[in-house]
C-alpha positions as CSV (number, residue, x, y, z in Angstrom):
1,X,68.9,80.3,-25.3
2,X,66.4,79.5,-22.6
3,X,63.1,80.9,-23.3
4,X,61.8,83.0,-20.3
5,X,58.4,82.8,-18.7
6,X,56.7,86.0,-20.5
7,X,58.0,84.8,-23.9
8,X,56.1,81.4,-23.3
9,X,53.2,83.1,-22.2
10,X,52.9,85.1,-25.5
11,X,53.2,82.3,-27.5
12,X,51.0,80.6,-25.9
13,X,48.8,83.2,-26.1
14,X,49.5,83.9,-29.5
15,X,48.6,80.0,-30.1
16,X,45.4,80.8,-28.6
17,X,44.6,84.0,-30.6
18,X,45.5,82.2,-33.8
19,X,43.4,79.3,-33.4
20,X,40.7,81.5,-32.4
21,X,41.3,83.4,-35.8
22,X,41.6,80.4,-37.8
23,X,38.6,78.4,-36.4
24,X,36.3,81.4,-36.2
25,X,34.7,81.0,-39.4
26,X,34.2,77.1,-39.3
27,X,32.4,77.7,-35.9
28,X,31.0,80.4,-36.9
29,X,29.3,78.4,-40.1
30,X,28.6,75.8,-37.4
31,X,26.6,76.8,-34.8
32,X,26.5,81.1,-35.5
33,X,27.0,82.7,-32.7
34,X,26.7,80.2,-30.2
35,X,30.0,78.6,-32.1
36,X,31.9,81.5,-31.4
37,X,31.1,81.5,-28.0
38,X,31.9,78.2,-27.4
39,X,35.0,78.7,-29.2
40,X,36.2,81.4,-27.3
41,X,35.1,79.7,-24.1
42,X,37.6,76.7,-25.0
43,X,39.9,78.9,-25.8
44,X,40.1,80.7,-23.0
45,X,40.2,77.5,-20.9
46,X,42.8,75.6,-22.4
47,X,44.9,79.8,-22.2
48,X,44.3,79.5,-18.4
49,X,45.6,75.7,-18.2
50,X,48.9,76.6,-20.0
51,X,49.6,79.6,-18.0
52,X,48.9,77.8,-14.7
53,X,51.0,74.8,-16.0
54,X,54.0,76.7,-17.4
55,X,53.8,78.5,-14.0
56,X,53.7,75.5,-11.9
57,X,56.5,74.0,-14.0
58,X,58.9,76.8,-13.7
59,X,58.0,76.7,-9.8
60,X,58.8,72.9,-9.8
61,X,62.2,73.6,-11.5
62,X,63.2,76.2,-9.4
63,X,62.6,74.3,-6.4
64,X,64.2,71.3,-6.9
65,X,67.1,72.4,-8.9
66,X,68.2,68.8,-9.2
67,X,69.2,67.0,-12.9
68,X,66.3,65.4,-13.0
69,X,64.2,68.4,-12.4
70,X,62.9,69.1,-16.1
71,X,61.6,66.2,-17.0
72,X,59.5,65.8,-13.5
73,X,58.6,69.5,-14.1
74,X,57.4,69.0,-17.4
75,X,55.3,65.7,-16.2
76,X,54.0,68.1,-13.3
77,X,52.8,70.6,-15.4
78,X,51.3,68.2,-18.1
79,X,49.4,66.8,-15.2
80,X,48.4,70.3,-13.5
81,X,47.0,71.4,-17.6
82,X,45.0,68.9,-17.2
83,X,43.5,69.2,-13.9
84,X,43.2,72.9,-14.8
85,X,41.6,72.2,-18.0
86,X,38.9,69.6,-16.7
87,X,37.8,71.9,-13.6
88,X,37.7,74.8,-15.2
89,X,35.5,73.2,-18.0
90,X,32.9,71.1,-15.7
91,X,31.0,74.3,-15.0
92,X,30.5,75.0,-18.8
93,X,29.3,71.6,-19.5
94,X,26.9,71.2,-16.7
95,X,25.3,74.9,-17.0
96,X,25.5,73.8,-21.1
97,X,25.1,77.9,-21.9
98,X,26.0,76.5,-25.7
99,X,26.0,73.4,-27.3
100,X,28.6,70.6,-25.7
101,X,29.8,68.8,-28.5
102,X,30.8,72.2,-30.1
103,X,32.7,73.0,-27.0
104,X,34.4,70.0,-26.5
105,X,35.3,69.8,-30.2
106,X,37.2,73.3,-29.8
107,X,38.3,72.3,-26.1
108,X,40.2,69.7,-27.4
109,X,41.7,71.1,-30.4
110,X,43.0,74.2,-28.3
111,X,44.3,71.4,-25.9
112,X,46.2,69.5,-28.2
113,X,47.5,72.3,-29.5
114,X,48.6,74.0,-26.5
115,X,50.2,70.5,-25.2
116,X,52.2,70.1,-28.6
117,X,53.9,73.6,-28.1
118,X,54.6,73.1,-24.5
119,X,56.4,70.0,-25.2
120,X,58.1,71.0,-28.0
121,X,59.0,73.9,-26.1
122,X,60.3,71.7,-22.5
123,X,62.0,69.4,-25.2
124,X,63.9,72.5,-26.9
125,X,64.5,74.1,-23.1
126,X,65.7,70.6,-21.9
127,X,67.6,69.6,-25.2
128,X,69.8,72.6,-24.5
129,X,70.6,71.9,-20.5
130,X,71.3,67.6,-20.9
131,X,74.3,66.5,-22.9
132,X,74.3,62.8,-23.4
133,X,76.3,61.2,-21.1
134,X,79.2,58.4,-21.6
135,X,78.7,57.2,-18.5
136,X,78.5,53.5,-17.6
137,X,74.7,52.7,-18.2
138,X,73.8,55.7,-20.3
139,X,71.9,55.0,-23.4
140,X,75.1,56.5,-25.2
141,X,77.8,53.8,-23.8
142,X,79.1,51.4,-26.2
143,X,78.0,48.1,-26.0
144,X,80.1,44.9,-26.1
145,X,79.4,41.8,-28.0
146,X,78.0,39.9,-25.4
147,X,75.6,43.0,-25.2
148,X,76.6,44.7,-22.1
149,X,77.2,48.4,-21.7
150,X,81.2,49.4,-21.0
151,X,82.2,52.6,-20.3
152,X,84.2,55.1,-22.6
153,X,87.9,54.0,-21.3
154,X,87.5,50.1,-21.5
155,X,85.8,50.5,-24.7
156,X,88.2,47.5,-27.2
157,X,87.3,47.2,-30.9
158,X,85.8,43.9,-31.7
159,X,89.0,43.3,-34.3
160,X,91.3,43.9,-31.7
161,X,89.6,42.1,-29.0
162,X,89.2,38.9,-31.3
163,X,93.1,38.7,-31.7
């Protein structure tokens, strides 16, 4: 089953919601209200990057609907999170409305975060679209003894091919 575009976007906003929940009282402990604020703020940030980068990502695979076309979508949209993330959280750090190292400390955790479900997602999405090949070449091709790669049909056990 391929997961559909609002699906992702509620888990990835569900990701967002319950790392907001979970880290709420830690930042809260750490720098009161401030903390949540620049929780929420990085939170919010690394929400927009993922929806912008899923989006650009299914537009990239729609586009060029080539074999090749998920895993250069999903380096796209990796790429396109991070330019999102890094614009959209200069302002914050040079108008500093709460303390940076909190921010960043929360920025990044929502970052990585959000990047480990995206790519576990793209690998589960592309997992289910690319069989391995037995093609000559392919990682999955057997390889002789002298350590080249045959194809399925001229593949000889080495017993046999001893004889």
């Amino acid at each position: 089953m391929i997961t559909s575009f609002p699906r992702q976007i509620l888990q990835m906003l569900g990701l967002s919601l319950g790392l907001f929940a979970l880290c709420a009282w830690p930042a809260h402990l750490w720098g009161g209200g401030e903390g949540l604020a620049a929780l929420g703020a990085a939170a919010g940030i690394c929400f927009l990057g993922a929806v912008v980068a899923r989006g650009a990502g299914e537009l990239l695979r729609r586009l060029d609907p080539g074999e090749d076309a998920g895993p250069r979508a999903v380096q796209a949209s990796i790429g396109v999170r991070m330019l999102v993330t890094l614009v959209a959280s200069m302002p914050i750090l040079l108008i500093q409305p709460f303390p940076q190292i909190q921010f960043v400390v929360w920025l990044a955790t929502n970052y990585l975060l959000h990047l480990g479900l995206e790519v576990f997602v793209s690998l589960r999405h592309l997992g289910q679209n690319h069989a391995p090949s037995e093609q000559v070449g392919s990682p999955a091709a057997p390889i002789d003894q002298a350590g080249s790669q045959q194809d399925s049909q001229s593949a000889v056990p080495y017993d046999k091919a001893e004889e």
